[in-house]
N, C-alpha and C positions, 0 to 999 in steps of 0.2 A: 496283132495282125487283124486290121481288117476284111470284111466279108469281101470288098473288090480284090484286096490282094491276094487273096485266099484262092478263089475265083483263078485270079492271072497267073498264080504258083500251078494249080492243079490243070491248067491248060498248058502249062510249061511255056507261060511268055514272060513267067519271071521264075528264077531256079534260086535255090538254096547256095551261100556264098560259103566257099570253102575260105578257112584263116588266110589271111594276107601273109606272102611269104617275103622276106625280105633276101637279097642277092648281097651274100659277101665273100669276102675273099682272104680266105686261110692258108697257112703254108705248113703242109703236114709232110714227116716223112716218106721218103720213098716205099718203104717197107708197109707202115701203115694202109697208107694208100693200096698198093695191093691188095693187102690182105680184106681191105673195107670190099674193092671191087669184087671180090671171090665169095665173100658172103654173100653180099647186094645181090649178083647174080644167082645163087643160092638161091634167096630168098626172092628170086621173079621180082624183082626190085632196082630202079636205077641209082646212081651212085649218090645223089644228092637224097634221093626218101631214103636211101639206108642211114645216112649220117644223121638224119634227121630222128631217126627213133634210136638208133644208138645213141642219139644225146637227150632227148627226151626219160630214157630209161636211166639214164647215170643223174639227171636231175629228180629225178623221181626217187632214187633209191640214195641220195642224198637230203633231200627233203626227212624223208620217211630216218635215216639214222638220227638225223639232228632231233625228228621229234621225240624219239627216242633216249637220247642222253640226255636230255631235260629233266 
């Protein structure tokens, strides 16, 4: 980063870019569903960030066994 971007970030005329998120489309059980909304809600969270770190965490804790049986 240069010193003008630097500059344009800290005046807030340019902001830090959250990940690109991409829109798809899954067909989960009824039951599941549910049960996803009642956590999410839970957790002060909408249904799409709840799915989102529910899968981020089962990729993660499959990463981490694979390195493991190595």
């Amino acid at each position: 980063m240069n010193s003008y971007e630097f500059i344009l970030l800290y005046k807030g005329v340019i902001g830090m870019q959250k990940p690109y998120k991409v829109k798809v489309s899954i067909s989960l059980d009824e039951n599941v569903i549910e049960r996803i909304k009642e956590l999410a809600e839970e957790d002060d969270r909408n249904f799409s960030q709840y799915i989102n770190i529910v899968l981020k965490k089962h990729i993660s804790e499959c990463d981490n066994n694979s390195k493991t049986t190595i």
